[in-house]
Each structure stands twice: as C-alpha cells, then as structure tokens.
N, C-alpha and C positions, 0 to 999 in steps of 0.2 A: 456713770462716766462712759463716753462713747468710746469704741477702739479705734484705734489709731488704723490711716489708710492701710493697705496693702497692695504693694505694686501688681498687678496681674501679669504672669506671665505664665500658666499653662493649659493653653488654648489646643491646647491637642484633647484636653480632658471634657473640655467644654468653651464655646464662647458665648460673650454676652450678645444679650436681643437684638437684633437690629433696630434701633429708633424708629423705621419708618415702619414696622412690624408692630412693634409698640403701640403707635397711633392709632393703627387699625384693630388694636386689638378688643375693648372694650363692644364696635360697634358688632365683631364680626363674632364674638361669644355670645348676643343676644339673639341670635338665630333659635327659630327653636322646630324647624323642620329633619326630617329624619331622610336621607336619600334613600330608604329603601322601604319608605312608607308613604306611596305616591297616589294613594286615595283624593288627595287633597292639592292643593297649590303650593304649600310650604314644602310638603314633600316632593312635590315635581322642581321647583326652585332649586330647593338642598339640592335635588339629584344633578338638577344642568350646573351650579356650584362645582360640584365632586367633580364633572366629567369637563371642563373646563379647565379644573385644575392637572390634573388627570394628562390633558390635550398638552395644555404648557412642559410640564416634564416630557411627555411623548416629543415633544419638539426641540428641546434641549438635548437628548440624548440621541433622534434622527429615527426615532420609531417609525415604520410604517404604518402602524396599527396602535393606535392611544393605549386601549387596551394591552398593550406590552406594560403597561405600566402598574404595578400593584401597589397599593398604600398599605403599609404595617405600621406599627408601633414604633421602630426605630431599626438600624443596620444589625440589629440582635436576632430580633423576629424575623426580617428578611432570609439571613443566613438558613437560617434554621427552616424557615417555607423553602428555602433553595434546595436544600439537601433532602428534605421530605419529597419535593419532587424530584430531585434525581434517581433515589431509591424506588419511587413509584415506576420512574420509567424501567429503570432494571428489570425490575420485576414481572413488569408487561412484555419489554421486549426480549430478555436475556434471562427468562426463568429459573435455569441450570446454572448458570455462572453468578460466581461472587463478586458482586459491585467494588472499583478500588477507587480510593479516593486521594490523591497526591494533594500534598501540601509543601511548605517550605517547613521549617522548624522554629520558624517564629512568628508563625499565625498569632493571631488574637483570643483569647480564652472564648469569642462568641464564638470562631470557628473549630477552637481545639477541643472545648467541653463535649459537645454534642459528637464529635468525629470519635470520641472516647468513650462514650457512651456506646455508639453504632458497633465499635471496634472490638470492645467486651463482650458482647452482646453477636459478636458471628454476626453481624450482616453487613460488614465491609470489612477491606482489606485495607488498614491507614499505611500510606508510605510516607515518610517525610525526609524533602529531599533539604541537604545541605547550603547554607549560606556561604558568600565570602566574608571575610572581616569589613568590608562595608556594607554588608546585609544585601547585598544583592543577589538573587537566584541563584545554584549551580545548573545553568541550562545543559550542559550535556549530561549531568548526572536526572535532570529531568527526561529526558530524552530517552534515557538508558528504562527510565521506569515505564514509558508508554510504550517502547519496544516490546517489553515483556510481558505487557497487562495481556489477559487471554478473556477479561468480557470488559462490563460498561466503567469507563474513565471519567472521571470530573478532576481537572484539578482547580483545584481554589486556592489564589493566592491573597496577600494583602499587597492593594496597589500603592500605597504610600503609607511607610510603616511609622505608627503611633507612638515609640520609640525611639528611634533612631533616624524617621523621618524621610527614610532612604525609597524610592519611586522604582518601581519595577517597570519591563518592557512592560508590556501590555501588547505592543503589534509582535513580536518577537515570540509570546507567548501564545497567540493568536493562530501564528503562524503553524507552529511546532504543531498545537493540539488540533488544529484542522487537518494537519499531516498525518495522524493518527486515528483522528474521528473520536476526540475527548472532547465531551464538555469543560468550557471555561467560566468560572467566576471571578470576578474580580472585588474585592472589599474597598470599595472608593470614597467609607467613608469620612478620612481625612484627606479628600483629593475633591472633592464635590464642593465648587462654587470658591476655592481659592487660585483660579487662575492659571493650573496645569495644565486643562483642555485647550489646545488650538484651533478646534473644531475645523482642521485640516482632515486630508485625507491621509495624511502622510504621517499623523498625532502617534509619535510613539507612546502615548500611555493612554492610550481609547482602542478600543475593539468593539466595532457593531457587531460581533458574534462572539464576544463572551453575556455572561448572564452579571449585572452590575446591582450591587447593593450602597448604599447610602442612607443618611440620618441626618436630618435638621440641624438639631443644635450643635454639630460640627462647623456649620457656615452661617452662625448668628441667627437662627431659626430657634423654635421651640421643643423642649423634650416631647417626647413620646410622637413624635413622626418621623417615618422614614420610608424606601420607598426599594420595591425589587426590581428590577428592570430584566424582562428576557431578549432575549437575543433574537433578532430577526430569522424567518421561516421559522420559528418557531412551534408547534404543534403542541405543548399545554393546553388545556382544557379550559381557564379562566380566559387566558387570550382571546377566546371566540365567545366566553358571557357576557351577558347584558350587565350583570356586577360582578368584577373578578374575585373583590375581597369575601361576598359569598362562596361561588364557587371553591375558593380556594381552603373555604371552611374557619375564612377570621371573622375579627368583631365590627364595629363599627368606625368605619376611620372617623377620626380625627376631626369633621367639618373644619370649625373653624378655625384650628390651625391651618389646615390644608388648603381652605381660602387665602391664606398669607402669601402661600408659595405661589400664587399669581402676581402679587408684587416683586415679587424677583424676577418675574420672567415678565412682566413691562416692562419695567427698569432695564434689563440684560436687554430688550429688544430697541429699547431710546439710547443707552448705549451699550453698545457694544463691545468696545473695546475694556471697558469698565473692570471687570472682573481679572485680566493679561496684566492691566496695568498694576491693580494692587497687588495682583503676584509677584510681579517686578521689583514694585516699592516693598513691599515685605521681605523678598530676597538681598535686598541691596542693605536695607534697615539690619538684617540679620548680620551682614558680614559685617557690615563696621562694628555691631555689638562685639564680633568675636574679634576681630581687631585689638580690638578698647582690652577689650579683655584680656588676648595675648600677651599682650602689652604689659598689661598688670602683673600677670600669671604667667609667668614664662614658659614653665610647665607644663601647663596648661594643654591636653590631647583633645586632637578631635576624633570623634566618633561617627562611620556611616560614610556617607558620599558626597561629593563637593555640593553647593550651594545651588549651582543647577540643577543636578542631578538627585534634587531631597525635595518635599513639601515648602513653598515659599513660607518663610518665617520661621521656620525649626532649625534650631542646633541642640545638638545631642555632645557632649564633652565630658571630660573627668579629667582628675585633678590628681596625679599617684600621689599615694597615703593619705589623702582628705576621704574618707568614709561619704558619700552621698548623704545617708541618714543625720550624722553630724554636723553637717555642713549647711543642711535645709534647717535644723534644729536651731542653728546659730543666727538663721536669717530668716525671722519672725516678720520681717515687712514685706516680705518678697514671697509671691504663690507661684512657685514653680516645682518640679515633680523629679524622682528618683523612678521610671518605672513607667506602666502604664495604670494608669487611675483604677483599672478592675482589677489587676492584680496586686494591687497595694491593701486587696481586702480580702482577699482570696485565700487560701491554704494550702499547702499539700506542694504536687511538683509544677502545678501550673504558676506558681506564685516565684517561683524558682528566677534570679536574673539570666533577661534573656541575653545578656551582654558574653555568657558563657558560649552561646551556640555560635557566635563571632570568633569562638579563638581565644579568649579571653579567662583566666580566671577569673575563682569566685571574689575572691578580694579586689581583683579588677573589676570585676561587671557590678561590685556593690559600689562603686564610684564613681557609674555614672549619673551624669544629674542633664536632665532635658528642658532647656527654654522655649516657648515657643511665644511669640508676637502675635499680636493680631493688632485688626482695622480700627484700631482706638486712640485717640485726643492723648491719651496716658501715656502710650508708648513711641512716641516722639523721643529726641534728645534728649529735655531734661530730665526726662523720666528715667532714659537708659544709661545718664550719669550716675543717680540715684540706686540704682538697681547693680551696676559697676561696682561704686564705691561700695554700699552694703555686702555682696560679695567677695570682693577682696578685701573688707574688714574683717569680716567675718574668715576666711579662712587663716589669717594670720594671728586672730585670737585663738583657732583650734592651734595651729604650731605653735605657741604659747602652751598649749594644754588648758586652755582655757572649758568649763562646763557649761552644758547646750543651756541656753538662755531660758526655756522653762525649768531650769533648777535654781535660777539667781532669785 
C-alpha cells in the first residue's frame, strides 16, 4: 500500500533537485574523465569542466582570482578546511600566541564540534559571544572580545541561521573585524542562491573580505557539494595552485555534480533578477502562512526577526504549552522540524535547544517548531491551506489530551 503525500515543509534541512538539474543529470554522470589525470583528452576535458565551473562561482561571489574558489564535499568539509587554515596561519605567523576564535552561541554543530575539539585540545581560545532574543549578534559584546584578543582572531558567524532563520550583518561584521585585523567567516549555507544577495555594494549581508562557506543541496542542488570561498588578497597557498582541492590536501570533487552548478550560473546570467524575485515571493508566501495561522492560533509566538530581516521563506514560532515534539507527532502529513536536522540526531549539550541561548526556557525552547517554504508547485495556497488546517487540528487534538497519532 503506497503512503499517503506529505506536505514538504523543511527546507532549511534540505531541498528538492532542481528539474533543470535533474535533466542534466544522467548525461553529466557518464563522464568518465578524471581532472587531475590529464595524460589524455578526457582528463584535459574533465579539467577545463572543473575550472569553468570553478570561474562561474568565482563570478557569482566577485572573486578576483577563480582559484579563490575551493570545491568540498559540502558547507561541513568547508568549515572545517577553514579553521585548519586559520590555525596553519597562526602558527606560521603568530608562533607564541594562542589562536581565539569568536563565535556567537548558536553556530551550527559543523562549526561548534570541531571549535570543541581545537578547545579541549589547548589550541585555541573559543569565546562565544551572546545573542538577542531575536538571534541577532551582541556586537559590542563582540567588540569587547577583539579588543582583548592579544594574537590571531577568526570570528565565524552563521549568516542566516538554520533555526530561527534570523540574517546577521555581514557588512557591519566586516567592518568591526577589519578594525581589529580578525579574520571573517561567514556560514551562508542557508543564504546561497535564495535571493539575500543584492550584489550591491552596499549588501548588508555579503563581505568580499570575509572567508564564505556554502552547500548545494541547500539551494535545490545535490548532496555532497559545497564550496569555500576566500576572501580577496588573500595569501593561502591553494589560491595560487594549478588545483587548489589538491593543494589543500582533499579528494576528488564532485565532477559531475559540479558540472550542474554551470546551470545556475547560465540561468542567473539570462536572468538576473530571478533569484530577488523568488526571495520576495517566498517572503510574502511566508507571511500570509503566519497570518492564516495567527489567525487560527491566536497564541501563537514568533520567534527570531521580522520577515525581512530572516532567510526568505522561514518562520520559526511556538505555541505556549504545545510541546514541539508532540505537536509534529500529531501531524504525520506535514515534514516540518522542531530544531536543526543535525541536532535532532546528535547527543550530549550540542543537541541541547538552542531556543535557550534566546532567553528562553527549556520548556519554552522545546516548543519551537520551524517551517520553511521553498520554490515548489506544492507550496502554493492550497497546499498552505492543507498544511494550516492539519496544524490547527492537530494542536487542538493535543488540548483535548489527545495521543501522538503513531500510537493510534
């Protein structure tokens, strides 16, 4: 017996392929050249492939140098080659001093495990600076922390949080850490290709001199591609190789996913405006959902920072005394999330709700529940009626006392 639909709604966790990705897919997995075995034609091929692709991203992000651009595995691997190079630079240029590394207190477990790791282990200083109750930065409590560093600074933020959806400065941070002489990263993996960038000069959430991390299947691409971007003048060592994912000691990218991501950057170049627009339409889609919903749920709390100020298509809410866990339990048609997807499998104090480091108690921060939208046929009106009603049945069965629907 087949299962019954289910509405998609958490696209922060992953979204679906692109169709025009899809089509290209079967022809662009029969390659069978290797870019770093260029004895032959196939191998020269693959390679101008790779470095084509390579070019496209370099010109999306305003690279000087293609090679700014590294191919990993995903925004996990990036991180992680990020912070391996900043410790290398430490250590070359700042022998004697203890590398720190500033964070906020609601990074992502790709960035909190490994900084935990470093931290244990005496080879960096973690500071983690405080959020507001809308997840936003405490910038002069950052501020307070670059004053006091006495060797080499990186701070790493997440530019639009996976969670709560909430969109940090990015030029404002920029700012700060060039005043200090700290490297910046930024985690942009739910900010890449949903319509944030204005590719203005004036983009408060882009910095050509932070160092930017990103992942495919966050913007209807495929798993296991992602991609590091460094920061202009930059002096890395893969920057100036003939293949950086060599130099920088990874494996083989990706080929013919990495082939895909030239379709997006046609596309992006025929239109242009394409990617502002569905940001728009996602942000607009979002508010009437929470409207509808208000409406229904009078109760009903938001969570994080207004509509502009978050990732288009995310809302983050809770419901006082509906349990999140319960509440998703009771609404088997509906895929939407209590959390972020890696910590929902996780252990220990990383798994911990980050709803707490908001202000929040723990019984508050187990109540929130995050929808997020995306560019799909499904989540139109009717679908968002469907997804409403289910919803508000469903929590009026829990005030009932009713049991989560895997026990009926």
């Amino acid at each position: 017996m087949s299962q019954p639909a289910v509405l998609p709604f958490d696209h922060a966790a992953t979204t679906p392929m692109d169709p025009a990705l899809l089509q290209a897919l079967h022809k662009n997995s029969m390659r069978s050249g290797h870019p770093w075995s260029r004895q032959h034609r196939l191998g020269r091929q693959a390679h101008v492939e790779l470095e084509l692709a390579r070019e496209g991203i370099a010109t999306e992000f305003g690279c000087s140098n293609a090679k700014q651009v590294l191919f990993t595995s995903g925004a996990t691997e990036s991180i992680r080659v990020l912070i391996h190079q900043f410790l290398e630079h430490a250590r070359r240029v700042y022998p004697q001093q203890l590398p720190t590394v500033v964070t906020s207190t609601i990074e992502h477990r790709a960035t909190r495990v490994p900084l935990q790791h470093y931290a244990e282990c005496r080879q960096i200083q973690w500071n983690q600076v405080s959020v507001t109750a809308a997840a936003t930065l405490n910038m002069s409590e950052l501020q307070e922390n670059l004053k006091n560093a006495t060797g080499p600074v990186l701070v790493s933020v997440i530019l639009g949080h996976n969670e709560f959806g909430t969109l940090q400065s990015a030029r404002a941070l920029a700012e700060l850490c060039e005043q200090y002489g700290a490297w910046l990263h930024l985690d942009a993996a739910q900010v890449w290709g949903k319509g944030v960038w204005t590719g203005e000069s004036a983009d408060p959430y882009f910095s050509p001199s932070a160092w930017i991390t990103i992942s495919a299947h966050k913007r209807g691409g495929p798993h296991g591609v992602g991609a590091l971007i460094a920061p202009k003048r930059t002096q890395i060592e893969w920057t100036q190789a003939d293949s950086p994912e060599i130099q920088a000691g990874l494996g083989t990218p990706a080929l013919p996913w990495i082939e895909l991501l030239r379709i997006w950057q046609r596309r992006r170049k025929e239109h242009p405006l394409e990617e502002r627009e569905s940001g728009q339409q996602l942000r607009t889609q979002a508010r009437f959902l929470w409207d509808q919903l208000r409406e229904k749920l009078p109760t009903l709390q938001w969570v994080g920072e207004g509509f502009e100020e978050r990732v288009p298509g995310h809302l983050s809410m809770r419901l006082p005394g509906m349990p999140a866990s319960q509440w998703m339990l009771q609404t088997p048609g509906v895929a939407f999330s209590a959390g972020s997807a890696c910590s929902n499998v996780s252990q220990g104090p990383a798994s911990l709700p980050l709803g707490v480091k908001l202000g929040m108690s723990a019984s508050e921060a187990a109540e929130v529940i995050r929808l997020v939208l995306w560019r799909s046929p499904l989540e139109q009106s009717q679908t968002q009626v469907q997804l409403q009603d289910m919803l508000v049945e469903a929590a009026e069965r829990l005030r009932k006392g009713a049991t989560p629907s895997w026990n009926r």
